[in-house]
One Martini backbone bead per residue (centre of mass of N, CA, C, O) as a GRO file, in nm:
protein
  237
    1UNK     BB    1   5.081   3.211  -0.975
    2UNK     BB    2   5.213   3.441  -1.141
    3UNK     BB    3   5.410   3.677  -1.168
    4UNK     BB    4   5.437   3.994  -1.181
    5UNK     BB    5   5.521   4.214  -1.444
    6UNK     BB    6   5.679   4.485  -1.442
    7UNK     BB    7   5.427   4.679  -1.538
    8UNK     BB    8   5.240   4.586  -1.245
    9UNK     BB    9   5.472   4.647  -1.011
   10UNK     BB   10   5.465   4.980  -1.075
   11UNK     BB   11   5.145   5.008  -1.054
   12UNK     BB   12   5.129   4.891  -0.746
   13UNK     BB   13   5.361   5.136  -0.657
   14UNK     BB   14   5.169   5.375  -0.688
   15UNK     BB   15   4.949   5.323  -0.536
   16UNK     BB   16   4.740   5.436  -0.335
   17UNK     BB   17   4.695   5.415  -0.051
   18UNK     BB   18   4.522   5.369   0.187
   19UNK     BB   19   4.320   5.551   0.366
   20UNK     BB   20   4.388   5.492   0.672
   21UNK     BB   21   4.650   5.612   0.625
   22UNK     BB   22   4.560   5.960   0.535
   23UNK     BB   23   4.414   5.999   0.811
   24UNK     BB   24   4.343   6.244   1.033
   25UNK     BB   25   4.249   6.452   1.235
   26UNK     BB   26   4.021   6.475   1.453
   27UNK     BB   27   3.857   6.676   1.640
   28UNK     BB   28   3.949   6.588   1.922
   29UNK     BB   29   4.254   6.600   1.891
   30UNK     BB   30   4.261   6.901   1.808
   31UNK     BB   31   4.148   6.996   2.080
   32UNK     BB   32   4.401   6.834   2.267
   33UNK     BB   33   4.585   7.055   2.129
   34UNK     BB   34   4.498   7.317   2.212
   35UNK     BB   35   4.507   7.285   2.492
   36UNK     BB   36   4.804   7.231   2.533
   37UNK     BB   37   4.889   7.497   2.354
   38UNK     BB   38   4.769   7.708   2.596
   39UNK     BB   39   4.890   7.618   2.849
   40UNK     BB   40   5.185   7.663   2.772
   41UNK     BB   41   5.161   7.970   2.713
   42UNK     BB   42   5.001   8.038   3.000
   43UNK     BB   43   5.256   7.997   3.134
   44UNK     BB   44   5.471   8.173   2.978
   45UNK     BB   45   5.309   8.451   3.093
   46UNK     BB   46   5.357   8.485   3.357
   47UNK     BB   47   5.636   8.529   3.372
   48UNK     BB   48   5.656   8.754   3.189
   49UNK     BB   49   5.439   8.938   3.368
   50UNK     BB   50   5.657   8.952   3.590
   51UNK     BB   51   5.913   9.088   3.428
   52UNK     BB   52   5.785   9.357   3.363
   53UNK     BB   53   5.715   9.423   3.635
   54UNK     BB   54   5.997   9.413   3.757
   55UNK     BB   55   6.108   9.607   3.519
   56UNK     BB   56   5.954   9.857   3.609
   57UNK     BB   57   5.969   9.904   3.905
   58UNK     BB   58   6.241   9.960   3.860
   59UNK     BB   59   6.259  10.201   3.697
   60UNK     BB   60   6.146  10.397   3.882
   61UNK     BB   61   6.329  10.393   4.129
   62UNK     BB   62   6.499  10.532   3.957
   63UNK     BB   63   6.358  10.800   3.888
   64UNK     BB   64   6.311  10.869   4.198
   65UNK     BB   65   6.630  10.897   4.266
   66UNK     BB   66   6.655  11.109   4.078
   67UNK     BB   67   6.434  11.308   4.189
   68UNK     BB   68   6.551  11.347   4.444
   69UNK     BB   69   6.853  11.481   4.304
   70UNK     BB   70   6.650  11.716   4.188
   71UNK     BB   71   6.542  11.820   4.484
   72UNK     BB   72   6.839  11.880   4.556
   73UNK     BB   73   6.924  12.054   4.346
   74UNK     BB   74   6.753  12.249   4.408
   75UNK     BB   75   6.825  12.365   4.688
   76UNK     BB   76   7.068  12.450   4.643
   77UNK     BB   77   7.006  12.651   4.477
   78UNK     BB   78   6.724  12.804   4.600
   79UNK     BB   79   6.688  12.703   4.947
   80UNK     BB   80   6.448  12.529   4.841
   81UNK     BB   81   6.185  12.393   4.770
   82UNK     BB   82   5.943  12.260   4.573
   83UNK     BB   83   5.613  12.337   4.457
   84UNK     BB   84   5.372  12.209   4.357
   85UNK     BB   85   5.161  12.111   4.093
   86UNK     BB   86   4.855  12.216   3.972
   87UNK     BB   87   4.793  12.234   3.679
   88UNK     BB   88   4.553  12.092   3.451
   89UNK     BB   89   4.656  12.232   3.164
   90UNK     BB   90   4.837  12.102   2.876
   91UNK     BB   91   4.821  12.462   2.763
   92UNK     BB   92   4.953  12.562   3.009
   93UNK     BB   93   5.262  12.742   3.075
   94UNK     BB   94   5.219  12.607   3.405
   95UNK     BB   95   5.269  12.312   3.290
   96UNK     BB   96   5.479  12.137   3.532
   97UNK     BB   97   5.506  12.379   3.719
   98UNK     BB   98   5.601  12.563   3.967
   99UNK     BB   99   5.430  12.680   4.222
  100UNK     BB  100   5.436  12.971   4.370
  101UNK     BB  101   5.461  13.071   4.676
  102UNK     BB  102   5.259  12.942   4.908
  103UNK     BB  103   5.177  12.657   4.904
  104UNK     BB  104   4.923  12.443   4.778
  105UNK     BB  105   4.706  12.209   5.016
  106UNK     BB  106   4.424  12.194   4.916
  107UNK     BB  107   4.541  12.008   4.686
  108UNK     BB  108   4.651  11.766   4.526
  109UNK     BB  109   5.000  11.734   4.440
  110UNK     BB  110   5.269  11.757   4.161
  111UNK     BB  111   5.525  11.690   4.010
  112UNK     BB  112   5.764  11.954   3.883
  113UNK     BB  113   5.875  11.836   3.588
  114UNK     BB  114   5.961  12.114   3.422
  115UNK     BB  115   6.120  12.225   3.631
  116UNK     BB  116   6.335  11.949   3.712
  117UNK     BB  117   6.363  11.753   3.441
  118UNK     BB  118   6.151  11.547   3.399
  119UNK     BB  119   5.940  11.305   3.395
  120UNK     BB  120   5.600  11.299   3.402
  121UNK     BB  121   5.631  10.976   3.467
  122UNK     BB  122   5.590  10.662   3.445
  123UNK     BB  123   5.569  10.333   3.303
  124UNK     BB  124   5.243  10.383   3.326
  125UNK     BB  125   5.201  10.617   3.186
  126UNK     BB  126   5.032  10.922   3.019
  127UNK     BB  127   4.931  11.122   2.841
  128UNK     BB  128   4.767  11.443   2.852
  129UNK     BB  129   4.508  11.653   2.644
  130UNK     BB  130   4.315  11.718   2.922
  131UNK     BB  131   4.218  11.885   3.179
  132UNK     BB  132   3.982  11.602   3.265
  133UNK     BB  133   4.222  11.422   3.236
  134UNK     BB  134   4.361  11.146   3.385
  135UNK     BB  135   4.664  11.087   3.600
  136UNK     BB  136   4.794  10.864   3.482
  137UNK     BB  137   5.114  10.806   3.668
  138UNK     BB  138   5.173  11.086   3.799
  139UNK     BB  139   5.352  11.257   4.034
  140UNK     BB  140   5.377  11.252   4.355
  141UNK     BB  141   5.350  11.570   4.543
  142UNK     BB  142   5.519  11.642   4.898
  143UNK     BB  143   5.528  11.938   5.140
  144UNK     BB  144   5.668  12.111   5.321
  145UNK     BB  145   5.620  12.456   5.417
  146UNK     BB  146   5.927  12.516   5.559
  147UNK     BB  147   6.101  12.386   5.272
  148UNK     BB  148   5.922  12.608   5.068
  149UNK     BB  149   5.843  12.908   5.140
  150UNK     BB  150   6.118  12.912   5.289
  151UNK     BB  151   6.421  12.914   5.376
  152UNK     BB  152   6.660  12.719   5.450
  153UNK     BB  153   6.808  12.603   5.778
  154UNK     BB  154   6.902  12.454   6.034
  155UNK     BB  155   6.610  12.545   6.194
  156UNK     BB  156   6.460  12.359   6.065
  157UNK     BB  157   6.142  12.263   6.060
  158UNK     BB  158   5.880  12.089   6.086
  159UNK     BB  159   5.486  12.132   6.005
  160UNK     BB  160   5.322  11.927   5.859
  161UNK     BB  161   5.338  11.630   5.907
  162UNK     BB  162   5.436  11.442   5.781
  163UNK     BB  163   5.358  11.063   5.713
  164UNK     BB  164   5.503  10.732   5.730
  165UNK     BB  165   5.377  10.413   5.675
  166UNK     BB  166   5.304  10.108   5.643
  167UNK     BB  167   5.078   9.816   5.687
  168UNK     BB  168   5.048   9.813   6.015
  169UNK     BB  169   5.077  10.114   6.083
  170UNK     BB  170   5.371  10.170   6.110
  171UNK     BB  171   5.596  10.420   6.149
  172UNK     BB  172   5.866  10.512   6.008
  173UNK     BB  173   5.856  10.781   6.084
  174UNK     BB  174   6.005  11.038   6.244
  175UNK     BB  175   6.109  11.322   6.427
  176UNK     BB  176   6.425  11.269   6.331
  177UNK     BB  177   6.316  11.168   6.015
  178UNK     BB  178   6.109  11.370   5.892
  179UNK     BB  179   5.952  11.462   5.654
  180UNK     BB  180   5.951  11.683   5.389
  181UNK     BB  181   5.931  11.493   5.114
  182UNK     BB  182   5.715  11.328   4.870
  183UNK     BB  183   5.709  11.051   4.669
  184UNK     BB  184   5.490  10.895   4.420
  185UNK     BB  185   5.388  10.611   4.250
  186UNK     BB  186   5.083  10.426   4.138
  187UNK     BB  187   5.144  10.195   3.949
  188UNK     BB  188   4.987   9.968   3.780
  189UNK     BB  189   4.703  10.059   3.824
  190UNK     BB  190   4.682  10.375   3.841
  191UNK     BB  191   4.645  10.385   4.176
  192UNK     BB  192   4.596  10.505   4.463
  193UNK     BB  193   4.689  10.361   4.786
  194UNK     BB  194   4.535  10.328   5.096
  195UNK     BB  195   4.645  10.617   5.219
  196UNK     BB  196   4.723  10.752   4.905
  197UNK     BB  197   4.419  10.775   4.865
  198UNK     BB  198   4.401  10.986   5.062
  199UNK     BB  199   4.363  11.357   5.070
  200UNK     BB  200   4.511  11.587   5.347
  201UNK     BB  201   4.579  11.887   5.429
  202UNK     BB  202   4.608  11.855   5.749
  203UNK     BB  203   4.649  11.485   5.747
  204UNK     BB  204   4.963  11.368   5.650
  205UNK     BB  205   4.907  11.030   5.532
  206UNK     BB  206   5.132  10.741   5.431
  207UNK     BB  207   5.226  10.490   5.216
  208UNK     BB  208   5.502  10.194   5.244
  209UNK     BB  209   5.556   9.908   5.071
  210UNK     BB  210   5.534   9.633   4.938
  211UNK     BB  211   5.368   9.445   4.752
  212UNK     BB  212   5.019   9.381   4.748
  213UNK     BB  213   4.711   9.310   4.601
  214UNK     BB  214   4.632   9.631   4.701
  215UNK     BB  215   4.966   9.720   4.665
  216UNK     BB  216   5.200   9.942   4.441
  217UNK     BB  217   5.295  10.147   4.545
  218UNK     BB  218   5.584  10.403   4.527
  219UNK     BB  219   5.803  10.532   4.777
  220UNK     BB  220   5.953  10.852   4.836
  221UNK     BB  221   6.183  11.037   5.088
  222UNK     BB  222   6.297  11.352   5.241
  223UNK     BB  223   6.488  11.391   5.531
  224UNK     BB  224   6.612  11.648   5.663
  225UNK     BB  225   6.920  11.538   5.779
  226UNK     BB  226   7.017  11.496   5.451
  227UNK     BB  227   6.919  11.779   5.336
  228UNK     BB  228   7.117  11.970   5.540
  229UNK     BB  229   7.366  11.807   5.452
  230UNK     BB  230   7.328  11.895   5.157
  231UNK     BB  231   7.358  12.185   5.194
  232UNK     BB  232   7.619  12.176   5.395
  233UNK     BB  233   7.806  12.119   5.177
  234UNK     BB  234   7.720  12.342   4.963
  235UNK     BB  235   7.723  12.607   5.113
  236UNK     BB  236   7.362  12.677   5.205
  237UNK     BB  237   7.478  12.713   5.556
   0.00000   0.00000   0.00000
């Protein structure tokens, strides 16, 4: 058989290959890639969310300590703690301000904010538009009445037996340490854990400590012993 000539040699040279060669991926094939690509996702998401995670609670801690900070800059200037905010109407002109003395413990009371020219939320707070919007996020603020109600002296004791326990129930303060005021995060939750979930007028018991499956709560508190020299360094004992 003789060799193609020139143009048929170009002929067979054009002609598209097989079939064979031009099939795609199977439905299965497919598949088997979609899941590959889901995993791989999903590994990368959970680092992400921890990071996100872990950068809002230092977030937090940041706010807390600008906030106790904001707390003894009250007490310097005023001779006392503020109290709660109780106010619920984000139109009322009390919204975010210390109600003023002497404080109302019958209620959980809430940080004033616009008293102490804070933020009024955490990282994971919300602003609320009604009375009756859920608080998510908003700073939990108690107050020792001792600290609150009459001017601060060297003779201050506590009244109210702030306690601040642990996980495993063991109390952090003790007599000589005992806080004065506290404020917590309720966290990524957006719910109050622990004991921070029950509020009592009368027994004042709190918890604070690393984060764990059902706790995820952030506690700051202010000690007579801190605050005290805080006010005396200031001139204002």
């Amino acid at each position: 058989m003789s060799e193609l000539n020139p143009p048929t040699r170009f002929a067979a040279a054009m002609r598209p290959p097989p079939l064979c060669r031009l099939r795609g991926f199977t439905l299965a094939e497919l598949a088997v890639v979609l899941i590959i690509l889901a995993l791989l996702s999903g590994s990368m998401l959970v680092p992400l969310a921890s990071r996100i995670e872990a950068r809002d609670r230092q977030a937090t801690l940041d706010r807390l300590r600008d906030i106790q900070q904001a707390l003894t800059g009250f007490a310097i200037i005023h001779g006392r703690l503020p109290c709660p905010s109780i106010e619920a109407d984000p139109a009322h002109p009390d919204y975010g301000q210390e109600t003023p003395p002497p404080c109302n413990t019958a209620v959980e009371g809430l940080l004033p904010w616009r008293t102490l020219g804070m933020p009024a939320t955490d990282p994971w707070g919300s602003t609320r538009a009604s009375a009756d919007a859920p608080w998510q996020g908003h700073w939990r603020y108690r107050v020792d009445r001792s600290f609150a109600d009459q001017p601060i002296t060297a003779a201050s004791v506590p009244a109210s037996n702030l306690q601040i326990h642990a996980h495993d129930g063991r109390r952090i303060t003790v007599s000589d340490s005992q806080a004065v005021a506290i404020v917590f995060s309720t966290g990524a939750n957006r719910r109050a854990d622990g004991l921070n979930a029950t509020y009592s007028a009368t027994g004042p018991a709190y918890q604070a400590g690393e984060p764990t499956a059902d706790f995820d709560d952030i506690l700051i508190w202010i000690g007579r012993p801190l605050l005290i020299a805080r006010l005396a360094q200031a001139g204002r004992l």
